[in-house]
N, C-alpha and C positions, 0 to 999 in steps of 0.2 A: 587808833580806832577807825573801823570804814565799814562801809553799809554792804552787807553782803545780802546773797537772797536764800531763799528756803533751801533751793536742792544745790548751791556753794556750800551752804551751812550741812546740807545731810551730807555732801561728797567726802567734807573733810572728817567726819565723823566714822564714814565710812561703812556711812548703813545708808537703806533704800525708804525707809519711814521711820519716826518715833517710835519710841514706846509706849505702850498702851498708856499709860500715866500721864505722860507730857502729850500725848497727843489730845488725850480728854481736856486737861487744862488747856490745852493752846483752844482746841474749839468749843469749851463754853467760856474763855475771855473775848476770840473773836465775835461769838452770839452776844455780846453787849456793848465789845469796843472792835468793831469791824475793818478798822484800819491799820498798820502796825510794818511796822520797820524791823528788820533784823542786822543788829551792831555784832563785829567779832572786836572785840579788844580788851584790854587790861581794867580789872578792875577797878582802880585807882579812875579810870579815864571813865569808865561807866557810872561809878560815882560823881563825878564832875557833868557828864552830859545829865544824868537826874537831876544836880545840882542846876542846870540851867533852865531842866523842863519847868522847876520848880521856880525860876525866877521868872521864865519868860511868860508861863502862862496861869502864873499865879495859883498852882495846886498843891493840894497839902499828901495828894497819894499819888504816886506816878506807878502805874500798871506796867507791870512786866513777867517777865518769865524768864530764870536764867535756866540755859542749859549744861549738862557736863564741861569739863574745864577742857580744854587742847592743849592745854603747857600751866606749869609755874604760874598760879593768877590770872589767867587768861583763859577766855571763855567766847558763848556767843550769848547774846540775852538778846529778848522779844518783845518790844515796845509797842504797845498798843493806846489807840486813839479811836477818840470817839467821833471825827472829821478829819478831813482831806488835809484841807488844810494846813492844821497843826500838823498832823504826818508831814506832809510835803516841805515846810518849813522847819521843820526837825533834821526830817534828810537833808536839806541842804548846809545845814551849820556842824552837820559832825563833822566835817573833812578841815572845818576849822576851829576843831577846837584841842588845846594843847593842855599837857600839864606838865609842871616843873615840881621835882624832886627833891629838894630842899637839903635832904642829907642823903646825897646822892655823891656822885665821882662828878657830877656835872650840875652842881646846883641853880648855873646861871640860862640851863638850855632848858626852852619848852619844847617838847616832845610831843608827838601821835604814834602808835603804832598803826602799820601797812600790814599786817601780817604777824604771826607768835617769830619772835627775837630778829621783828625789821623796821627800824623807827625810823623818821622824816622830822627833823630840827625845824622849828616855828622860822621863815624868816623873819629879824629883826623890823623890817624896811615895811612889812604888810600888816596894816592898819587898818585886818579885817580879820585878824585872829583873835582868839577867844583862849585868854591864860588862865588858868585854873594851877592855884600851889599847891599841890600835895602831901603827900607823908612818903617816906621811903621808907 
């Protein structure tokens, strides 16, 4: 999972703007949550970053927008915030946050993906990652 930006997000899409649909939702949620992040990653791991917006800042709805998939389970979604702030503190915790597969070929590695089918192993030793156990 890594924090990409609008025109990364439309390149790999390989259009020049939204559709009129996603573009109408993206700008009446930014007319009320004017700040926002855009995540490309696996499901699973989008599930897990909600899973923390939801611990770290105590809300029971986390605002988003998922867009079309790019591969197998993977997509980009659109996190919106209603201060800097929490934006900014967001962006910085995705690059460490990992999830482990459980009935997986590798049930003992936490994983991020960098990209659709290019992951980065949690190191062991760094006691600032964020593990999240999964479903495979």
């Amino acid at each position: 999972m890594r924090v990409q930006s609008f025109s990364e997000m439309l390149l790999e899409y390989g259009i020049s703007k939204l559709d009129f649909d996603e573009e109408l939702s993206r700008q009446e949620m930014l007319a009320i949550l004017p700040f926002s992040i855009i995540i490309e990653g696996g499901h699973m791991e989008l599930e897990n970053f909600e899973k923390w917006l939801s611990m770290t800042f105590s809300q029971d709805a986390v605002n988003y927008l998922f867009y079309s998939k790019t591969g197998y389970d993977f997509c980009f979604a659109e996190y919106f915030f209603d201060d800097e702030k929490s934006m900014i503190k967001s962006t910085q915790v995705i690059p460490r946050i990992y999830t482990q597969y459980p009935h997986s070929l590798t049930p003992d590695k936490a994983l991020r993906s960098i990209g659709y089918d290019n992951e980065e192993t949690a190191d062991p030793k760094d006691k600032t990652a964020i593990i999240f156990t999964g479903q495979a």
